[in-house]
Each structure stands twice: as structure tokens, then as C-alpha cells.
C-alpha positions as CSV (number, residue, x, y, z in Angstrom):
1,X,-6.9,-1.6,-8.9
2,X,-3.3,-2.5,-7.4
3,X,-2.4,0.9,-6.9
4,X,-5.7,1.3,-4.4
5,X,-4.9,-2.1,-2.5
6,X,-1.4,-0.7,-1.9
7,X,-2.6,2.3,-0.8
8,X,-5.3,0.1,1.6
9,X,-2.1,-1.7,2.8
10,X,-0.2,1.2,3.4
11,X,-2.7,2.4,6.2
12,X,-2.1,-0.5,8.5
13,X,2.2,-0.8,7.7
14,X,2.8,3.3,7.7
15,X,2.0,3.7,11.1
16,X,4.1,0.3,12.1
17,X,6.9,1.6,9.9
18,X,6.4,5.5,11.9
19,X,6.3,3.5,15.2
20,X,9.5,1.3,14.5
21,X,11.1,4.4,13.1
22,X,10.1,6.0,16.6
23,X,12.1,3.2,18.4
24,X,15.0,3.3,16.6
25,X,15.1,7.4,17.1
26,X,14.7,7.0,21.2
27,X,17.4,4.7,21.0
28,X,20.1,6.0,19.1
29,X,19.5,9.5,19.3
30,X,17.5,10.3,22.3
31,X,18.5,13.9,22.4
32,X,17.7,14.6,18.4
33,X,14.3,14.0,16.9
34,X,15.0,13.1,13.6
35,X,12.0,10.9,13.0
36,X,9.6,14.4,12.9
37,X,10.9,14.0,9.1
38,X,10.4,10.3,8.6
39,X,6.7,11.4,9.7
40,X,6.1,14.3,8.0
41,X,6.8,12.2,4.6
42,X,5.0,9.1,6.1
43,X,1.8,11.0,7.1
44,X,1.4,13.0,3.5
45,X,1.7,9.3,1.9
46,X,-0.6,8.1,4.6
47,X,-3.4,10.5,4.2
48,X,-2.7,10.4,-0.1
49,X,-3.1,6.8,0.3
50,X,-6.5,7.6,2.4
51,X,-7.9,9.6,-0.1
52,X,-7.7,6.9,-2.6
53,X,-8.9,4.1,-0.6
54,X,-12.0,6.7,0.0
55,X,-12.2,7.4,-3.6
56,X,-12.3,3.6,-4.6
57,X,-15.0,2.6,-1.7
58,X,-17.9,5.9,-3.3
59,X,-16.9,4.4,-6.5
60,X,-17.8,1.0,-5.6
61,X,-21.2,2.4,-3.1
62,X,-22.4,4.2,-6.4
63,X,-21.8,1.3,-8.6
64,X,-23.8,-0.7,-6.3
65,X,-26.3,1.8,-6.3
66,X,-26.4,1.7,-10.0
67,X,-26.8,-1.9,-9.9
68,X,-29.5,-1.8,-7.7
69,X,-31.4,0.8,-9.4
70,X,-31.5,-1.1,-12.8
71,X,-32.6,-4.7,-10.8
72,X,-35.6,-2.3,-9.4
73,X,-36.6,-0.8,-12.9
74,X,-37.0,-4.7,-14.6
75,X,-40.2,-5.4,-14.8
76,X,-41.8,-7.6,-11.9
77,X,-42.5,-11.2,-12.8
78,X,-46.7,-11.1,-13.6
79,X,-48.4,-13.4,-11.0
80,X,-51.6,-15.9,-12.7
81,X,-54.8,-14.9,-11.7
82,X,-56.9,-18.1,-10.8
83,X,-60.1,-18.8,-12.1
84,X,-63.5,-17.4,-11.6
């Protein structure tokens, strides 16, 4: 469970750490492109951390299906029949 909301929080700060990183390279170093490595790690993480976060939302869709599918199975409430 906490290693999937890290990895949902990790989409949204990855690319904000990549962007900063980005900054920091233009200004220091505007002639060397270092941050092409600081990427490269960030974007296997990112799209590891994508794959879970897809993982955990079928698991959840096909637990609701689940869930759904034994609510429709019960047996329906019988209605009375007035009388003749």
C-alpha cells in the first residue's frame, strides 16, 4: 500500500525534481549536459513507478468488479402480491 502511494507521488515530484535539475544544469554548466544522466535514472523510476500505480488501479477495477458481481448474484428481495 505505501510503496504504491510513493510511487503515485513520485509522478507529480519526478518531473519537478528533472525540471529543477534542468535549471541548475543551464546555469552552472551551460556548455555540459550533465542532467541527460539525472534523467535517464529519473525516467526508469518514473515509468517503474507508473507501472505500479497501473498495477494497483486493475487491481482495485477488478476488485470492484468482484464486488459488484456477488451484490448482483444475491437474491432479489420478493415483492407481496396483493390480494385477489
Amino acid at each position: 500500500m505505501w510503496k504504491t502511494w510513493r510511487a503515485a507521488k513520485f509522478l507529480f515530484t519526478g518531473p519537478v525534481i528533472l525540471v529543477f535539475l534542468v535549471i541548475v544544469n543551464m546555469m552552472t554548466s551551460p556548455g555540459r549536459w550533465w542532467v541527460q544522466w539525472a534523467a535517464l535514472g529519473i525516467g526508469f523510476v518514473w515509468i517503474i513507478s507508473l507501472l505500479r500505480v497501473i498495477r494497483a488501479i486493475i487491481l482495485l477495477g477488478g476488485l470492484a468488479a468482484v464486488i459488484a458481481c456477488l451484490q448482483k448474484k444475491s437474491p432479489p428481495i420478493r415483492q407481496l402480491q396483493p390480494y385477489d
